[in-house]
N, C-alpha and C positions, 0 to 999 in steps of 0.2 A: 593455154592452161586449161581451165573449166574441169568437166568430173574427171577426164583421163586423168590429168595429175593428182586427181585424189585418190586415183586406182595403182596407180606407178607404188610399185615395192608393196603392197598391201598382200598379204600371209592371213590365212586362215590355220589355225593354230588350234586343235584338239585342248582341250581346259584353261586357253585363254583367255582373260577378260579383258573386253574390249568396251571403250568408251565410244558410242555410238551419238552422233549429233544428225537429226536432218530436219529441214524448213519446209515453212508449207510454200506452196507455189507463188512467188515475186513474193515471197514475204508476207504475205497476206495473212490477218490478223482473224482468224478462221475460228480461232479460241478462245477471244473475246464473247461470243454467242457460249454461254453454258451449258446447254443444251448441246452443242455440239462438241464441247470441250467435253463434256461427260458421256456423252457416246465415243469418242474415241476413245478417251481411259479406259473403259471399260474394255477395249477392244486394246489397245497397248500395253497394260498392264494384267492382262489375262496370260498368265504364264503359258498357257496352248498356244496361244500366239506366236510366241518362240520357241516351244518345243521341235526338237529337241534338246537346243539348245537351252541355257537355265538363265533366267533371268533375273537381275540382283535389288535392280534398284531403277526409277523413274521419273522425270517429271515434265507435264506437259506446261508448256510458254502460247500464249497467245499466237507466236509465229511461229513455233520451231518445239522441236523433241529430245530432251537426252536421256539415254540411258546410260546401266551396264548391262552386260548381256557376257555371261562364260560359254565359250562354242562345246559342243559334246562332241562326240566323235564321229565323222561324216558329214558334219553342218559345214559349208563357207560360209563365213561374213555376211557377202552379199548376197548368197541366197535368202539367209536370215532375215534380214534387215530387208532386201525386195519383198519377201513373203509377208512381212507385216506389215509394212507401206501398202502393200494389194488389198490384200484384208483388210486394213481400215480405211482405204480411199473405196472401198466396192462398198462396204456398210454406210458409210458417210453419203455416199451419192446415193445410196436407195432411200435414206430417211431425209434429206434436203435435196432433193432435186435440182434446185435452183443455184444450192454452190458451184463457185466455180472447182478447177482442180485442185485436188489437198495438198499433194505434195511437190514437192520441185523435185525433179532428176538426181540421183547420188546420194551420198551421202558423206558426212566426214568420220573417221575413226581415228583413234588412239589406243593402243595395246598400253596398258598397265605393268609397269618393268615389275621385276620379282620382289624388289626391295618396296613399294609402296602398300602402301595400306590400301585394300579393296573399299572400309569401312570409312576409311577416311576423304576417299574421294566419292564415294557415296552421299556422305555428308556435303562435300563443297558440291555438289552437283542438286541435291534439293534444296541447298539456298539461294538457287536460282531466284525465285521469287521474291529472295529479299531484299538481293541486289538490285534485282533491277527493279522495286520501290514500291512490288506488286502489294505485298503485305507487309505487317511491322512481324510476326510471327508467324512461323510456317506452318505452323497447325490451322493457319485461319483461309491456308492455299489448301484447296481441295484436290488438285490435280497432280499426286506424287506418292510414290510408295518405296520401302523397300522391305526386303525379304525378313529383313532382321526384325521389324515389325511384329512380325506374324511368327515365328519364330527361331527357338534358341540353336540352330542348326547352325552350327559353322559353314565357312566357305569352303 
């Protein structure tokens, strides 16, 4: 199995939104340090990041990352998703030296069928945190954004 089966049937798709999951390397708990949780976001959640592609919504987890992210025209997946993984594992090793690797190999994706709500899996995707016991309310998790935030601009 490993990444290839998570590449097998994987479509890069011009204004699809895709549910994007990836871990830091053996799981390692890398986001626990603040400091470095908040230099990645800033580096994750910097829409140039994904540009071209548009990015909708995020949250970072002490071991792992998800977003959604809509491809534009000309982006694959995994270009996308390689390119920000680079960019924040090159920034990360320049300001802590001493971590070990950010990210693990791959990543997992899920395409959003036409019938779902973008907003609504937006929603189950930053209460990451709640679930798993991090906060009692998501406002009190610093590490998560989404678009609709910021503003009234449809998808």
């Amino acid at each position: 199995m490993g990444h290839a089966a998570l590449r097998k049937g994987r479509r890069s798709i011009t204004g699809q939104v895709y549910l994007v999951t990836f871990t830091t390397a053996g799981r390692a708990c890398h986001f626990e340090d603040w400091s470095i949780a908040a230099d990645a976001s800033r580096i994750l959640g910097d829409a140039s990041s994904w540009a071209p592609s548009k990015f909708l919504a995020w949250v970072l987890m002490p071991d792992h990352f998800h977003g959604l992210v809509q491809l534009a025209d000309g982006d694959a997946l995994g270009q996308c998703v390689g390119r920000v993984k680079g960019i924040c594992a090159r920034v990360l090793r320049t300001n802590y030296p001493d971590a070990a690797r950010i990210w693990d190999r791959g990543f997992h994706d899920r395409a959003l069928r036409a019938e779902e709500d973008v907003r609504a899996a937006a929603r189950y995707l930053i209460a990451n945190p709640l679930r798993a016991g991090l906060v009692e309310q998501i406002g009190d998790y610093p590490f998560w954004d989404a678009i609709w935030l910021r503003s009234d601009e449809p998808l």
